[in-house]
N, C-alpha and C positions, 0 to 999 in steps of 0.2 A: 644641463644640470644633472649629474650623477647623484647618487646616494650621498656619498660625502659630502659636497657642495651641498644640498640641501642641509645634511644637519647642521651643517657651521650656517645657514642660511634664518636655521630657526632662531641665534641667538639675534638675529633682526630684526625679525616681526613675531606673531605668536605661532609657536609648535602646530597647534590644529591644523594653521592655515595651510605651512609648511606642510604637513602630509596630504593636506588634501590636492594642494597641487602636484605632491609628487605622487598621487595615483593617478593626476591625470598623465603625467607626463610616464609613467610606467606602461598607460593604457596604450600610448603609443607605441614607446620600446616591442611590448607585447606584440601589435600588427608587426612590425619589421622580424620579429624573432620569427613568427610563423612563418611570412614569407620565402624568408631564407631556409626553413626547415625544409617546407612543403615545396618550393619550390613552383607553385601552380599559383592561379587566382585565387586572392580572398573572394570566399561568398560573397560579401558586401562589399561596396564599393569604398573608398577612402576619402577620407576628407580632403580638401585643398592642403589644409596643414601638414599633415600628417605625410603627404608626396612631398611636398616639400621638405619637410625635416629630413624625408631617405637621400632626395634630390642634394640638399645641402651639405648632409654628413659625408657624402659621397665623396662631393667635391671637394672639400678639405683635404682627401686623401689622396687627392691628387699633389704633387709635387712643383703645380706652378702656384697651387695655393698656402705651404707651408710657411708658416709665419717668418722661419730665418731660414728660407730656401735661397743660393747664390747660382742665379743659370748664369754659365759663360758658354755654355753650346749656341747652336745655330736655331735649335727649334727647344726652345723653354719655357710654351705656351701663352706667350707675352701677347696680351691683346691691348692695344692704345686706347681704345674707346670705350669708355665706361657703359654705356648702352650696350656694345655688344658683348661685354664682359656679361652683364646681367642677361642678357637675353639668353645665354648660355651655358648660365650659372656659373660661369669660371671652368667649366669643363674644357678646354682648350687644347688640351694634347692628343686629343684622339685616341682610337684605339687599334689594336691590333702589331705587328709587327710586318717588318717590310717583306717577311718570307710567307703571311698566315695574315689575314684579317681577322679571326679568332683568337689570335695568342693574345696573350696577357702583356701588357704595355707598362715596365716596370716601371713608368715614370706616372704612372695614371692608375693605380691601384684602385682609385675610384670608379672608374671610366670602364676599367675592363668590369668591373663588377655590375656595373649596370646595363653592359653589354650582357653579361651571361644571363642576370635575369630575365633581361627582355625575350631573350631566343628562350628561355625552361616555360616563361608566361606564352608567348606567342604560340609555343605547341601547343599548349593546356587549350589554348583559345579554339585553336583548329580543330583537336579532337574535339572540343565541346560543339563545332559547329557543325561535326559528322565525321570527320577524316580519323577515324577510326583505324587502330594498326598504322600509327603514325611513329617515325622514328626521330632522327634529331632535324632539326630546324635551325638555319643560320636566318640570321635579318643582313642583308648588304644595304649599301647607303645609296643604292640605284635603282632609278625606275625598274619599269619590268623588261622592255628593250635591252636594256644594258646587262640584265641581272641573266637574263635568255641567253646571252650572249656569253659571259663568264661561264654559264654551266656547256656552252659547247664548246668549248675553250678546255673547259677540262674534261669534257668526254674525250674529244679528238686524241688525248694523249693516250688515252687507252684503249683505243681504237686501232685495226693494222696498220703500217705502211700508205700512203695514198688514201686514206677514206678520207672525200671531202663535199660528199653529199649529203642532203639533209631535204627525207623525202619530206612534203608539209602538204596535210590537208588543207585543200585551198582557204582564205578567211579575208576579206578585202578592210583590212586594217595595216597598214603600213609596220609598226612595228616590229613584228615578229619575222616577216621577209629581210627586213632591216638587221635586223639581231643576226639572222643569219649570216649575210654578205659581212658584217662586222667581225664577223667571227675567220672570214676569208674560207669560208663555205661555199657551194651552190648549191640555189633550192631547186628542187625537183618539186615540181605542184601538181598534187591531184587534184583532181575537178571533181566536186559534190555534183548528188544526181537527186533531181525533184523528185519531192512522193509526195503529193499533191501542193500544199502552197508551201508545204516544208523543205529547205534543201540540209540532206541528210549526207551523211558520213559514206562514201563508196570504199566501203572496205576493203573486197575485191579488185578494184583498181590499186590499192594501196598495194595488196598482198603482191599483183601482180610488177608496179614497178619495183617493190622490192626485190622479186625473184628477178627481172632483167636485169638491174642496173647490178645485180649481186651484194651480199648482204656486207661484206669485206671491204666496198666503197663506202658503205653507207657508214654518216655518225650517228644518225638519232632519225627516230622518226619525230617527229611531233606532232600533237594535234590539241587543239583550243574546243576548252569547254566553256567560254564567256565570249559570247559573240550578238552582232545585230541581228533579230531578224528579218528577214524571214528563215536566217538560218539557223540550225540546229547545232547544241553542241556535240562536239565529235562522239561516236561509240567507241570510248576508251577502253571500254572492257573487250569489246572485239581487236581492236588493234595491241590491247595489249597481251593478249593469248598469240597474234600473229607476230608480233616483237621476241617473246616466249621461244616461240619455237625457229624463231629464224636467225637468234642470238643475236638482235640488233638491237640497243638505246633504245630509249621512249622517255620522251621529253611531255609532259604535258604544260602546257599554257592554261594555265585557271585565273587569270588575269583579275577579274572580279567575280570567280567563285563561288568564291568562300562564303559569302550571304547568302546562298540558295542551296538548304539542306538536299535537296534532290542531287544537284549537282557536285554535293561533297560524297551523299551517298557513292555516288555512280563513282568517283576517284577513289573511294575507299575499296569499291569492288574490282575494279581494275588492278590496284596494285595487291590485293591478295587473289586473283584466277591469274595474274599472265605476269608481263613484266612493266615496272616503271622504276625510272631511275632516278627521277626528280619533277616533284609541282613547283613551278612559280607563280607567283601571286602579289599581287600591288598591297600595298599597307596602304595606301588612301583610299584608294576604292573599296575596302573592304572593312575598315576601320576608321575612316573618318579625321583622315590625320592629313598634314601639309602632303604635295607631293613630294619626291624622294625615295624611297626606300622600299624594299621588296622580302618577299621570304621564298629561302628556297627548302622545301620539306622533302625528304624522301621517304618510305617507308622503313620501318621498323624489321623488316624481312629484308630490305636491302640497300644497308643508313652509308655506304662510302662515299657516295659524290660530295653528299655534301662536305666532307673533310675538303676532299680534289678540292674543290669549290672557295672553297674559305683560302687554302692554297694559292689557288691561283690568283688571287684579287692581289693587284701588286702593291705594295707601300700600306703606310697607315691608311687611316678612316675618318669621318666626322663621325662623331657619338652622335649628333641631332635626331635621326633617324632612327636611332633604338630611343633616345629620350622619348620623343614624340609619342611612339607605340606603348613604351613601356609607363608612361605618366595616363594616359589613355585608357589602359586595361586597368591600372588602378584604378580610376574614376569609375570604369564600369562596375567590376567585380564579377564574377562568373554571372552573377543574376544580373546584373546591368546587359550584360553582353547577352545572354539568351533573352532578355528582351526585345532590344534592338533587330535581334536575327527576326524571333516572333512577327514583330509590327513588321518587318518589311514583308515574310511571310502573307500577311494578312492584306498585304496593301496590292498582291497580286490581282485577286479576282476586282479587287476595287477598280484600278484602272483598268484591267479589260471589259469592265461593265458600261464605264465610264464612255471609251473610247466605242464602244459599240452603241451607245446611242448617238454622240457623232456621227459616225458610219450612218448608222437609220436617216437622222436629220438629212445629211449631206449626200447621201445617194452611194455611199461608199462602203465598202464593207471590209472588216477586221481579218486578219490573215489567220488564216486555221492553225496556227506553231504551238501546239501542244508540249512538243519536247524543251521548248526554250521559254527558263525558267524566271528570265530578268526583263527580257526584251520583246515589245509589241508589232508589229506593224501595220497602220493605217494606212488601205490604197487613196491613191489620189488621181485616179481614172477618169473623174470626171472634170476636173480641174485643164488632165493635160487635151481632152476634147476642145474644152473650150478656147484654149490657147492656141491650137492649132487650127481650129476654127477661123480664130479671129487674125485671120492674114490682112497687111496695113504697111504702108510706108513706112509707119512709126512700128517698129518692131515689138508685138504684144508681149509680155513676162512671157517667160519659157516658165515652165511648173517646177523648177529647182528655185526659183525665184520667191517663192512660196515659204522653202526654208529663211531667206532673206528678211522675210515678212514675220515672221515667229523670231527670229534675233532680235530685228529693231522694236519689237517690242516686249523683250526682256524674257523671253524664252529660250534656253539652254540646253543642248543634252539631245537635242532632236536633231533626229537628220533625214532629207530628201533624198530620196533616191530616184534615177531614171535610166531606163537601159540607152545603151550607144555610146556609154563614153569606153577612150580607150586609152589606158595607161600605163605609163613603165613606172616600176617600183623596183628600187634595186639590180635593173639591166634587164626585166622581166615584162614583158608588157600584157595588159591583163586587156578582154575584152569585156564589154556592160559591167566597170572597176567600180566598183561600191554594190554590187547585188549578188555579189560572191560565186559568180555564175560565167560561162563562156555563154552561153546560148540566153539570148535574151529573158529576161522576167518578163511574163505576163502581162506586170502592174504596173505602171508607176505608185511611189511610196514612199510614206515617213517613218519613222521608228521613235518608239518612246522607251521608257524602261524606268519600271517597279526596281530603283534601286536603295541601299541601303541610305536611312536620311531622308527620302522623298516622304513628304507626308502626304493627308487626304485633303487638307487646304490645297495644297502645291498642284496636285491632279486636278480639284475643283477649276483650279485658275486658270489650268493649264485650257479644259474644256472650255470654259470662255472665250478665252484671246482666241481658241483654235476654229470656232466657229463666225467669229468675226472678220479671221484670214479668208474663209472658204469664200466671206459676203465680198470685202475688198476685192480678194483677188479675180473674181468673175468680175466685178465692175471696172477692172482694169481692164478684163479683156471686151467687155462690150465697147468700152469710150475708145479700142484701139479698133476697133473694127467700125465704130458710128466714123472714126476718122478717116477710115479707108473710104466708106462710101462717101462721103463728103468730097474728097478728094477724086474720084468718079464722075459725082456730080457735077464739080467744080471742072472737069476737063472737059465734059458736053455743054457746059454751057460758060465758055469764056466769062469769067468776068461779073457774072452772075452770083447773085446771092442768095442762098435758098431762101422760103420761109421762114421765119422765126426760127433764123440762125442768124448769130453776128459773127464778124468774123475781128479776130480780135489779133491777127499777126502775120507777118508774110515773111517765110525764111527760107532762103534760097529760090525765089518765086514761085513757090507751093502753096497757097493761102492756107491756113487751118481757123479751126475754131472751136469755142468752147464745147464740150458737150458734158452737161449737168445732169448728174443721174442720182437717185438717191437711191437708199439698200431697201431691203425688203418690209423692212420696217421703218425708213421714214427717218432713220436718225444714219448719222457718221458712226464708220465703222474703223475701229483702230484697236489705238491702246489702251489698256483696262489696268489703273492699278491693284495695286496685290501682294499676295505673300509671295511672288515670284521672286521678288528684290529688286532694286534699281530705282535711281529717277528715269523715269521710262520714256520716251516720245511722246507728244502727243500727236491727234492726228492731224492728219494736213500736211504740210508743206513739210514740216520739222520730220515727223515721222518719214515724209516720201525723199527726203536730202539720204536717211539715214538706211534706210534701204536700198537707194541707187549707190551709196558707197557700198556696202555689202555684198549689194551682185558685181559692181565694180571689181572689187577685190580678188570674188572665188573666180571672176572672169578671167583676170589676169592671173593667176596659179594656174 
């Protein structure tokens, strides 16, 4: 409803009425005009309506949506299913062109427009979360693997002759080793060195294999500032003073980031003392959005990859991934969003509090990672005692079993760790693979993480179910061990029955028998419902089906 329409509107109903909804409908127009002026976040956040009107108007200006549009081409944004048409407002053509992800898609007028705002908001966001001295910003419609992958894709071509290395501070997350080899790279891996339960950045060794392998082979170094701990995110600002002077790439991995002002600090500092060429960063992890889609930021002092970058992405696009971000950042509004940063802020000291009275209770103690600003880790020392302990025909839980145990009953997001496992990753075979380390860890260990969305409910629950694993999981390993000696007993004395033991089965002529144990307190120890989410297990049988598939599983990987 334009101005005109309203006034032929008013010989309808009465005039008053007419203006009064055309100021509301003006109030609207108004947020859109700012938008497009300013280019940034609205302070306030916007209404569902109000996204939707930009979301709609948009789409109309697409060309599969014009009222007397005739496509006889091959790709005319034609979607069959009335669901998916809504699901995606009619957006359908994509964006970008087949030389440029960026370029403007003359059949999508709409489409490209709410690409470009998404990348002008997306940066606003970023500097608003500390990345300070930030320059342009593209959103790709790819995880961050993929998105790691595209920006060394377009280093390489600016890179000499032959360079097909890519030194990487070590990080036992699959990914980013991954991104490499996609890219038809080889990682050169430095190995972090402990300072006390922290494993920290070895810069020096960095420095060093860059001066052997020569800076001329190299594409990029990269290094990850969002990681498990017990490790630390990388010291970017030293490596990037070392990149500086050795005239080589610097890729950083800010994966999830972007919620931890510390850690935007520390990228803001880096790429104004030394060099960086490009941050990628996940848009669900940091934003709260489906997975998909990534942002690749450079600085403001040195904005061309991302062009390269946009470049290289071959063929059109799906919009989804800027919709997603950019309907998102509306609903926040700059004060929405430095909220959210705030509460997660806030929710640090909480779970490390949380988790250290665990530790008290349970005999275990919290890892000292000062530097890592998202991620916890509780040892689990006492647990792998008791498992090793409890030698038994029937083979007691191993202490990764544990993680098993927090799955089946609807816990997420955690992971066990234990030194000795040995793994290839992209032709690479890492030794103690998950503790980011050649030289065994100390501890065995779980990891949690104050991330963006986790609330104090969530932590609560978390401590619950977590101290009911510790009850369980020791009572597994005593009934594996009362079984062993049963089994002893049963071999001295043929045929024989103990006391007050029944024997309740004979499989492969081993006799066993029950052994009934209650927890510390007299009651069954399992699952606990909760704001975790889930119809959850309960205990017993159900729960014990659904954790023998679980170890099942990671056993067979």
């Amino acid at each position: 409803m334009n101005p005109d329409n309203c006034a032929l509107a008013s010989g309808l109903i009465s005039l008053s009425y007419i203006r009064q909804g055309e100021q509301a409908l003006a109030r609207r127009q108004r947020l859109v005009k700012s938008l497009l002026s300013s280019r940034r976040l609205p302070e306030r956040g916007w209404d569902e309506a109000t996204i939707e009107m930009l979301i709609r108007d948009c789409s109309a200006m697409d060309s599969n949506n014009f009222l007397d549009n005739v496509g006889l081409g091959e790709r005319e944004g034609r979607v069959v299913c009335p669901l998916v048409a809504r699901r995606h407002f009619g957006l359908a053509h994509g964006i970008g062109r087949s030389g440029d992800v960026a370029a403007e898609q003359p059949k999508a007028a709409g489409s490209s427009l709410l690409a470009a705002l998404t990348n002008h908001l997306a940066a606003d966001a970023l500097g608003i979360a500390g990345l300070t001295g930030i320059g342009p910003v593209t959103t790709l419609p790819l995880a961050t693997g993929m998105a790691l992958t595209l920006v060394l894709l377009a280093l390489r071509s600016t890179r000499p002759p032959g360079a097909d290395l890519v030194v990487w501070s070590r990080v036992d997350q699959k990914t980013c080793l991954k991104a490499i080899t996609a890219a038809g790279l080889r990682p050169h891996a430095v190995q972090l060195r402990r300072r006390g339960d922290e494993l920290v950045t070895d810069v020096q060794a960095i420095s060093q294999a860059v001066d052997s392998l020569g800076p001329d082979r190299i594409v990029a170094v990269i290094t990850t500032t969002s990681c498990f701990a017990p490790r630390a995110p990388d010291d970017v600002t030293a490596v990037a003073r070392l990149c500086d002077t050795a005239a080589v790439p610097h890729v950083i991995n800010n994966a999830y980031g972007v919620q931890s002002r510390q850690t935007c600090r520390a990228v803001a500092a880096a790429w104004s003392r030394g060099r960086v060429d490009a941050v990628v960063q996940s848009t669900d992890k940091n934003f709260m959005v489906p997975v998909g889609g990534a942002l690749v930021a450079a600085p403001a002092a040195r904005p061309g990859l991302v062009a390269a970058v946009n470049g290289t992405y071959p063929g059109r696009a799906s919009v989804a991934a800027h919709l997603d971000l950019l309907m998102t950042l509306l609903h926040w509004g700059a004060a929405g969003w430095r909220k959210v940063l705030l509460e997660r802020e806030e929710l640090v000291p909480y779970l490390r509090d949380r988790l250290r009275q665990v530790a008290a209770r349970q005999g275990e103690r919290l890892l000292d990672t000062p530097n890592n600003p998202i991620s916890m880790a509780l040892t689990l020392d006492t647990l792998a005692v008791v498992a090793v302990a409890a030698t038994a025909p029937r083979r007691p839980p191993d202490v990764t079993f544990f993680g098993a145990m927090l799955w089946s009953r609807c816990v997420s997001g955690t992971r066990v760790v234990a030194p000795g496992k040995t793994q290839s990753v992209g032709g690479v075979a890492f030794r103690n693979y998950g503790s980011h380390t050649e030289v065994p860890y100390p501890s065995t260990y779980m990891t949690a993480a104050a991330a963006l969305g986790t609330t104090r409910a969530d932590v609560d629950e978390l401590v619950v179910r977590l101290n009911r694993c510790f009850t369980e999981f020791r009572k597994k390993c005593h009934t594996a061990a009362a079984a062993a000696a049963f089994t002893a007993d049963a071999a001295d004395e043929a045929g024989g029955v103990a006391e007050g033991a029944a024997v309740v089965g004979t499989t492969g002529g081993v006799r066993t028998r029950r052994v009934e144990q209650e927890d510390a307190n007299g009651d069954a120890a399992g699952v606990v419902g909760g704001s975790m989410g889930g119809d959850c297990p309960t205990d017993g049988q159900e729960g014990q089906v659904a954790e023998d598939k679980v170890a099942a599983s990671a056993t067979s990987q």
